[in-house]
FIKOLZA-1660 file (N, C-alpha, C; in steps of 0.1 Angstrom, whole numbers, plus 5000, padded with zeros to 4 digits):
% residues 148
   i   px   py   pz ch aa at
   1 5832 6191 2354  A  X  N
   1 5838 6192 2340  A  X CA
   1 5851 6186 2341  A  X  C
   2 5852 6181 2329  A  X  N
   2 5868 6169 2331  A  X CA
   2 5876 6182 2311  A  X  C
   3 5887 6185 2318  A  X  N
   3 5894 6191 2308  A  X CA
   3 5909 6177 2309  A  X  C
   4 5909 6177 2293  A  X  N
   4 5923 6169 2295  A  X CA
   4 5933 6182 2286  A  X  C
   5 5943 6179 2293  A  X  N
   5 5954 6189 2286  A  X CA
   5 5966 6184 2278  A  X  C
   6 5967 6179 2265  A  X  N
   6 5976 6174 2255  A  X CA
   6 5984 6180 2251  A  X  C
   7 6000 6177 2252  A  X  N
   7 6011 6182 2257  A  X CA
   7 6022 6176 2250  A  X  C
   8 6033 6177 2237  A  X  N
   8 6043 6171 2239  A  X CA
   8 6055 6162 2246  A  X  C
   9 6059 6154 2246  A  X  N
   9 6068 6153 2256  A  X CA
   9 6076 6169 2263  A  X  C
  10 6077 6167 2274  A  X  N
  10 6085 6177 2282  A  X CA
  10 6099 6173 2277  A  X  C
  11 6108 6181 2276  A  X  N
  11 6123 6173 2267  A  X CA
  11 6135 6180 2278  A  X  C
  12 6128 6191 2291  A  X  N
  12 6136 6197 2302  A  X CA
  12 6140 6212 2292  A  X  C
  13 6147 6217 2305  A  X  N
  13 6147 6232 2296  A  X CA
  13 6136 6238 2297  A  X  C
  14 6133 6251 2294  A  X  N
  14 6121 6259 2296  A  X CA
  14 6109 6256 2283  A  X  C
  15 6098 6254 2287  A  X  N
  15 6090 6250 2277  A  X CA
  15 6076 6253 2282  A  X  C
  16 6069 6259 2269  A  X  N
  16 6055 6263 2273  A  X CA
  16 6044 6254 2283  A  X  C
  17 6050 6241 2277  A  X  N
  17 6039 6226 2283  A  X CA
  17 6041 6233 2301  A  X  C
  18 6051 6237 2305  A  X  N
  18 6056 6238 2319  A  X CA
  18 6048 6248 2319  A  X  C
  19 6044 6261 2316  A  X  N
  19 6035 6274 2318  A  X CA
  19 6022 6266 2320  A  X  C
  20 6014 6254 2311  A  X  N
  20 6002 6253 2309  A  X CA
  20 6002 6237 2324  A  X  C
  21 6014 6237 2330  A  X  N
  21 6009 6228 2342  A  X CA
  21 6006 6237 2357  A  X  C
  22 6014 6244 2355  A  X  N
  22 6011 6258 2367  A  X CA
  22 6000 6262 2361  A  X  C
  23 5991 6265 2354  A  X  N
  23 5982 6271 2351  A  X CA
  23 5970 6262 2350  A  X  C
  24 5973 6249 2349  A  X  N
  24 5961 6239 2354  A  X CA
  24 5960 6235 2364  A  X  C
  25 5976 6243 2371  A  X  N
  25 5971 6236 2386  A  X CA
  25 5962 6241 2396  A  X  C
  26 5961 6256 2386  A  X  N
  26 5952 6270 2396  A  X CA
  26 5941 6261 2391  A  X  C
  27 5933 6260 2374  A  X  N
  27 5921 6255 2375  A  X CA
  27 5914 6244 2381  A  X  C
  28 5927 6232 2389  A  X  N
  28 5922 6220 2393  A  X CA
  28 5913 6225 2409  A  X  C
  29 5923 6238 2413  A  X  N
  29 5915 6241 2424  A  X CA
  29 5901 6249 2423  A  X  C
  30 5891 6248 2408  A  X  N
  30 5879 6252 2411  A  X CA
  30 5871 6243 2410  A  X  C
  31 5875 6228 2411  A  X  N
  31 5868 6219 2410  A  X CA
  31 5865 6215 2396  A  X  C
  32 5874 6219 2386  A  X  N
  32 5875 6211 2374  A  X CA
  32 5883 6204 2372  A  X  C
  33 5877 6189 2369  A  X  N
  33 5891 6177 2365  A  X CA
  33 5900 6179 2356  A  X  C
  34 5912 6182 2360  A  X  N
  34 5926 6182 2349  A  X CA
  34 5931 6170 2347  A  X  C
  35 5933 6165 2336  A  X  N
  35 5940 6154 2331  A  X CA
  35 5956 6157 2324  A  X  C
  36 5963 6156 2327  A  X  N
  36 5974 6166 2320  A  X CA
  36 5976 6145 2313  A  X  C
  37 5976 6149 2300  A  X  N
  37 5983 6140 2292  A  X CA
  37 5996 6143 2286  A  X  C
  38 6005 6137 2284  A  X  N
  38 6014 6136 2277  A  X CA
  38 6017 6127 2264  A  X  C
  39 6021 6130 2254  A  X  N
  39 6022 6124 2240  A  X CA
  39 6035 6116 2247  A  X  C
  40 6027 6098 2240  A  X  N
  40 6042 6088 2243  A  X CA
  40 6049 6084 2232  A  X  C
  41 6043 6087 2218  A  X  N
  41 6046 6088 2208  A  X CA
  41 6049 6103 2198  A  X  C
  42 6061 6099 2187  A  X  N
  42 6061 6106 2180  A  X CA
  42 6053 6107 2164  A  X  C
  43 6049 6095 2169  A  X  N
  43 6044 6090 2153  A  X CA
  43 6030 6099 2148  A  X  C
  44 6030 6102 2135  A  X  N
  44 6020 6113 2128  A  X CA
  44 6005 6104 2130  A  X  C
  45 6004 6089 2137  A  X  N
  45 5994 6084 2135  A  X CA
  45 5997 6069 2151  A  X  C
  46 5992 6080 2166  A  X  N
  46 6000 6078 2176  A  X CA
  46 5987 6066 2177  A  X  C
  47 5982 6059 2177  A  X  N
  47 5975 6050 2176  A  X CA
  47 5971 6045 2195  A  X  C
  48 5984 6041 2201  A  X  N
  48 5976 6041 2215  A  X CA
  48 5979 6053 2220  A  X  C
  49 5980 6061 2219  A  X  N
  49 5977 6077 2226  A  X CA
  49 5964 6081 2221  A  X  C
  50 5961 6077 2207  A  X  N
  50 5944 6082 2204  A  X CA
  50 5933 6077 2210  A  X  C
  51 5940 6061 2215  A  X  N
  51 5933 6051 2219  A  X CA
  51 5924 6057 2235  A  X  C
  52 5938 6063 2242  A  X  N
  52 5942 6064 2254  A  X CA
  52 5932 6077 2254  A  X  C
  53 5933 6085 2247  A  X  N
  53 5925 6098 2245  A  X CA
  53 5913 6094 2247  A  X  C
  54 5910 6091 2237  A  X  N
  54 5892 6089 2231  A  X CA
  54 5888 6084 2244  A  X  C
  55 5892 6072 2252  A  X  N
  55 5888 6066 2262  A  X CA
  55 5890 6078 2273  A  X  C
  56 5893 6088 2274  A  X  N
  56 5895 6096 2288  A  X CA
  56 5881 6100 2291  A  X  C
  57 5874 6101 2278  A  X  N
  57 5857 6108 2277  A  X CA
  57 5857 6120 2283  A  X  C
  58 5868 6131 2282  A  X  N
  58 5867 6145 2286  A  X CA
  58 5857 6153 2276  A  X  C
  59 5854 6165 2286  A  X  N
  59 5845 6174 2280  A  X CA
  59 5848 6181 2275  A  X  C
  60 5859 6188 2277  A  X  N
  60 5872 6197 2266  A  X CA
  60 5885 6184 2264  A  X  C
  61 5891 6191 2255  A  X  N
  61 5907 6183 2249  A  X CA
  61 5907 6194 2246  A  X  C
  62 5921 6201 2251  A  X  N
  62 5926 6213 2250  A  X CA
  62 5944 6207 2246  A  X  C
  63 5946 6210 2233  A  X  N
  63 5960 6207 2228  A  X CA
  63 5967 6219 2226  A  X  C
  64 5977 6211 2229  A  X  N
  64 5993 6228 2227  A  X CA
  64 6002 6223 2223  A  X  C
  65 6008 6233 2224  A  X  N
  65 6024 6227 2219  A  X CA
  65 6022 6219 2203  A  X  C
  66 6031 6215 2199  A  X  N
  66 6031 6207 2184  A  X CA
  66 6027 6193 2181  A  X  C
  67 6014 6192 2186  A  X  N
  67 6006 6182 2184  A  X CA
  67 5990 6186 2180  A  X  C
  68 5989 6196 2170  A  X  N
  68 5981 6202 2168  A  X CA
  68 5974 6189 2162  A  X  C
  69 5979 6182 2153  A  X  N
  69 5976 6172 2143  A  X CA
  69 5963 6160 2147  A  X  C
  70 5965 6161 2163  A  X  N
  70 5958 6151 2169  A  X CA
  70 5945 6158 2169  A  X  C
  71 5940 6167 2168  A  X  N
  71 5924 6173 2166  A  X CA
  71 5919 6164 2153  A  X  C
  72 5928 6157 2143  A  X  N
  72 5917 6149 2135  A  X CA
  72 5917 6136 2140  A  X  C
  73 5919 6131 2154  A  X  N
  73 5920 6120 2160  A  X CA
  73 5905 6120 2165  A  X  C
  74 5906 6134 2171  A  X  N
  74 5895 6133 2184  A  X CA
  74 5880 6143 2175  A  X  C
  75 5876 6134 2164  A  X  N
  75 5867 6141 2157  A  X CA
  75 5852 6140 2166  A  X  C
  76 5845 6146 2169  A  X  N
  76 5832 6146 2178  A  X CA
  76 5834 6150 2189  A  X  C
  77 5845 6156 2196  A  X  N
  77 5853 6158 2207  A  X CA
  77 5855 6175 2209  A  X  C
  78 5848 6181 2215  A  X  N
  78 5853 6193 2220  A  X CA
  78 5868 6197 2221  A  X  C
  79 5873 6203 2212  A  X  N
  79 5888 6204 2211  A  X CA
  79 5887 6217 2213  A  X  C
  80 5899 6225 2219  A  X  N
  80 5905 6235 2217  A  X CA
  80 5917 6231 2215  A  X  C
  81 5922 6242 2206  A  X  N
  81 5934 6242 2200  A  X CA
  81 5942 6254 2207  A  X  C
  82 5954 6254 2207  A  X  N
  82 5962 6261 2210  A  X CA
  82 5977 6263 2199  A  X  C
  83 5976 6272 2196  A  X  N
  83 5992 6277 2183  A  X CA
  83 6000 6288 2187  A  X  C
  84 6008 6285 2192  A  X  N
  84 6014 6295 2196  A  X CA
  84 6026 6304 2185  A  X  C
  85 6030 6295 2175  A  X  N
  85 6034 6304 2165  A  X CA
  85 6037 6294 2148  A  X  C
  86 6034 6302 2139  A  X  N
  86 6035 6286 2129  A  X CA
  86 6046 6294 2114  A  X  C
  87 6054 6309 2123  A  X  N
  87 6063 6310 2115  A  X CA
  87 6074 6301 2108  A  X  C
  88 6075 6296 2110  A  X  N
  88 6080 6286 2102  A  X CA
  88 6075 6280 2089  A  X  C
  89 6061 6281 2093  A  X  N
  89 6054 6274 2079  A  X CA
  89 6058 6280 2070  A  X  C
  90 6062 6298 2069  A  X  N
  90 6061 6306 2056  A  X CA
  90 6078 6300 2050  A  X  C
  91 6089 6291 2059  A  X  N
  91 6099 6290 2053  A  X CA
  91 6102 6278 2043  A  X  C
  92 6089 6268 2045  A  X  N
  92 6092 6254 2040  A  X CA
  92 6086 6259 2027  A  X  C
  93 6089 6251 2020  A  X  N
  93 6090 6250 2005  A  X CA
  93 6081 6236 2001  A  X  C
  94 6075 6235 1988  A  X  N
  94 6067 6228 1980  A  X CA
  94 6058 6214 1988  A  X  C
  95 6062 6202 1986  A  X  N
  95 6052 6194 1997  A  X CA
  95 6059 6191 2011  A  X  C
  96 6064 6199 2014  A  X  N
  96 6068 6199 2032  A  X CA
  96 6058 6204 2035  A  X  C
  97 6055 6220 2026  A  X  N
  97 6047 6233 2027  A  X CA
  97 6035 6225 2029  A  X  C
  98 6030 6218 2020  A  X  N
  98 6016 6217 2018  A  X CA
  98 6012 6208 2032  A  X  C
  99 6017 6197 2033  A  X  N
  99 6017 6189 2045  A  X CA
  99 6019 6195 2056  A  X  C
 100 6027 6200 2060  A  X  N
 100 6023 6208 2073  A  X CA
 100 6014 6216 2070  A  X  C
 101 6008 6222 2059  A  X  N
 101 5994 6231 2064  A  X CA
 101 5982 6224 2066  A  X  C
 102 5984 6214 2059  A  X  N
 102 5968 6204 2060  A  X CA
 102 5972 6196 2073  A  X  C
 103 5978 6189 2079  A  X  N
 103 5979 6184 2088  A  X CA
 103 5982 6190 2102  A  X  C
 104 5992 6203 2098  A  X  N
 104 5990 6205 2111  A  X CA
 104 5981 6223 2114  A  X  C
 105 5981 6227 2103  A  X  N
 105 5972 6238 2105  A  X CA
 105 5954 6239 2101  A  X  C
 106 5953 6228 2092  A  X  N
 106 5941 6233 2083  A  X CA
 106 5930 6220 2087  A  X  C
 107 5935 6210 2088  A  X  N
 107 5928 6198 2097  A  X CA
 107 5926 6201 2111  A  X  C
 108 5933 6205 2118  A  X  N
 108 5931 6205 2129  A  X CA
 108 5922 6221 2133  A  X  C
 109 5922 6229 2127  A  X  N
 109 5912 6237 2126  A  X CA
 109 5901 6236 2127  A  X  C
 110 5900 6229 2113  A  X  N
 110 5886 6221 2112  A  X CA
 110 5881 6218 2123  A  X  C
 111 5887 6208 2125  A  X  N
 111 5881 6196 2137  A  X CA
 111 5883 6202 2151  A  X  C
 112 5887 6217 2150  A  X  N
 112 5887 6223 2168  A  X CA
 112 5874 6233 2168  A  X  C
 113 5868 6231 2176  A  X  N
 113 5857 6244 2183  A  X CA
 113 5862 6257 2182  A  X  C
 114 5875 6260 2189  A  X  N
 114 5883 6269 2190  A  X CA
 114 5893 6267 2193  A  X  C
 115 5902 6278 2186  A  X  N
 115 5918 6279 2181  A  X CA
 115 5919 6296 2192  A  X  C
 116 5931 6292 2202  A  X  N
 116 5936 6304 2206  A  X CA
 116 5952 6305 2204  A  X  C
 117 5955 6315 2198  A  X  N
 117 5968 6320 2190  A  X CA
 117 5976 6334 2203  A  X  C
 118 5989 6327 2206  A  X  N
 118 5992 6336 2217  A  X CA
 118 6000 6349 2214  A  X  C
 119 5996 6351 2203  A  X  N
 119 6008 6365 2196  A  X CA
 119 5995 6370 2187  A  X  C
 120 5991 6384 2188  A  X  N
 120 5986 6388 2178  A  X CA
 120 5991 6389 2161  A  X  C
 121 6003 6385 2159  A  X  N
 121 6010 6382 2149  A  X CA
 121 6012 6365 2144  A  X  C
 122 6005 6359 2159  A  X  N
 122 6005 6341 2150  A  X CA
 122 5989 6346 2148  A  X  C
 123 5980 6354 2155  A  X  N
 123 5964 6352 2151  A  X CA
 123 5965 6357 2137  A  X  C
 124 5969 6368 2131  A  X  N
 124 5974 6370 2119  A  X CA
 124 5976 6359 2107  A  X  C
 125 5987 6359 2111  A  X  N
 125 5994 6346 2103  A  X CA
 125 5989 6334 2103  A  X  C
 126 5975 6331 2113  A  X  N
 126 5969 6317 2106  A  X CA
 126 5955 6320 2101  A  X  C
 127 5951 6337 2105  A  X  N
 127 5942 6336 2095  A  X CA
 127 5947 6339 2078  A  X  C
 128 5955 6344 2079  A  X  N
 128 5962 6339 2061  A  X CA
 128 5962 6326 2055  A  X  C
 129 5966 6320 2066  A  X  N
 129 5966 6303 2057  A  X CA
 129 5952 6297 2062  A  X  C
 130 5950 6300 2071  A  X  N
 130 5934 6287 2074  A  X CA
 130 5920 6305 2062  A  X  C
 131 5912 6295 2055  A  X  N
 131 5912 6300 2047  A  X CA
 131 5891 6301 2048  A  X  C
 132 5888 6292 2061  A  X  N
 132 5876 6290 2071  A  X CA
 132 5877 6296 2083  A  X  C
 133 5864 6291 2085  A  X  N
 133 5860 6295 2103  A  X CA
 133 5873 6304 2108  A  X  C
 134 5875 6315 2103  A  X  N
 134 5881 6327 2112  A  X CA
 134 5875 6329 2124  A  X  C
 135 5864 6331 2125  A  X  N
 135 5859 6336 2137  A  X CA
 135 5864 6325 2147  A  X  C
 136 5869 6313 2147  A  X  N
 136 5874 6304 2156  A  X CA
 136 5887 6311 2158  A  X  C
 137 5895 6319 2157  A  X  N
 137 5911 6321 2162  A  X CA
 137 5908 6335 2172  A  X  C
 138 5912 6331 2183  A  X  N
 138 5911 6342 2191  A  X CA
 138 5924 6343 2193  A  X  C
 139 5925 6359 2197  A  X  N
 139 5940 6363 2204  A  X CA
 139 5939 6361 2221  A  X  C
 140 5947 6349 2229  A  X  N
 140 5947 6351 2240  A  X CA
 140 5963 6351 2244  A  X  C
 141 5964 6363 2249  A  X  N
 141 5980 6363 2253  A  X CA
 141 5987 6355 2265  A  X  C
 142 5998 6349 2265  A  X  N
 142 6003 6341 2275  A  X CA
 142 6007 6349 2287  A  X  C
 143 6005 6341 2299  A  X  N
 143 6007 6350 2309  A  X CA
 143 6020 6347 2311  A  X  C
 144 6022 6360 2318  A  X  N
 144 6038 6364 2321  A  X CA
 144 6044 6365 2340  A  X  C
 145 6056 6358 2344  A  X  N
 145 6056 6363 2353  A  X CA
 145 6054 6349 2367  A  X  C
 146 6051 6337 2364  A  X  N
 146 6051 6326 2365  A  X CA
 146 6059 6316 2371  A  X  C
 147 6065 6321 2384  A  X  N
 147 6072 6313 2389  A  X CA
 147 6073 6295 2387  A  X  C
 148 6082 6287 2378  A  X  N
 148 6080 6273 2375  A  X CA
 148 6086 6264 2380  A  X  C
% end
C-alpha cells in the first residue's frame, strides 16, 4: 500500500505537520509506503504540485493541515481528509465566508472518502456547515505525548 501524506510547508516552530511525520514514521515500519509530500506552492490552483501528486499514483492521499482545498485536485483519488479546527470560519463575514466554505470545507468534503476532525468540537462544527455525507466526519483524537 503506498499512502502519500500532504502537508503545508513546515514554517519551524511547533506544528501538527511535525506530529503526522513521527507518526508516519511508526507506519513506514509495517511495510506501508509513506510519501511525505510537502506543498511548494501557495497558490489556490498549485498546478505542479497537482501535477506532482496525481503522478505519485498512491492508494490513499491523506491531507492535513490547510490544504484541505487540494481534494478537488485529486478527484478519483482515495483522499482522506484531515481538519483539525475551522473555528475561524464562524468569524469571516460575507464572500470571504462563502469561499472559504466551498473551497475549503465543502469541496473538499465532497471529493474526500473520509474526513477525520481532531476535536469533538471541530466534528461538530463541520457537521453544521458541510450540509452532506455526515457519516464521512469521524472524531479521531490526536495523540498526545510525542517526543519531536
Amino acid at each position: 500500500m503506498k499512502v502519500v501524506l500532504i502537508m503545508r510547508p513546515v514554517r519551524g516552530g511547533y506544528s501538527l505537520e511535525l506530529v503526522y511525520q513521527k507518526i508516519y514514521a511508526e507506519l513506514g515500519k509495517l511495510n506501508i509506503e509513506i510519501v511525505m509530500y510537502q506543498m511548494q506552492s501557495n497558490a489556490l490552483v498549485p498546478i505542479d504540485d497537482i501535477k506532482k501528486l496525481r503522478n505519485l499514483n498512491a492508494d490513499v492521499y491523506h491531507i492535513c493541515g490547510d490544504v484541505s482545498y487540494l481534494a478537488i485536485y485529486l478527484l478519483g483519488r482515495n483522499v482522506i481528509l484531515t481538519i483539525h479546527d475551522i473555528g475561524h470560519y464562524f468569524n469571516l463575514k460575507g464572500l470571504n465566508k462563502f469561499a472559504y466554505k466551498i473551497l475549503w470545507i465543502n469541496l473538499p468534503a465532497y471529493f474526500s472518502r473520509m474526513i477525520f476532525a481532531s476535536s469533538e468540537k471541530t466534528q461538530q462544527r463541520l457537521s453544521s456547515v458541510i450540509s452532506f455525507s455526515k457519516e464521512k466526519i469521524r472524531h479521531v483524537p490526536l495523540c498526545t505525548g510525542l517526543d519531536i
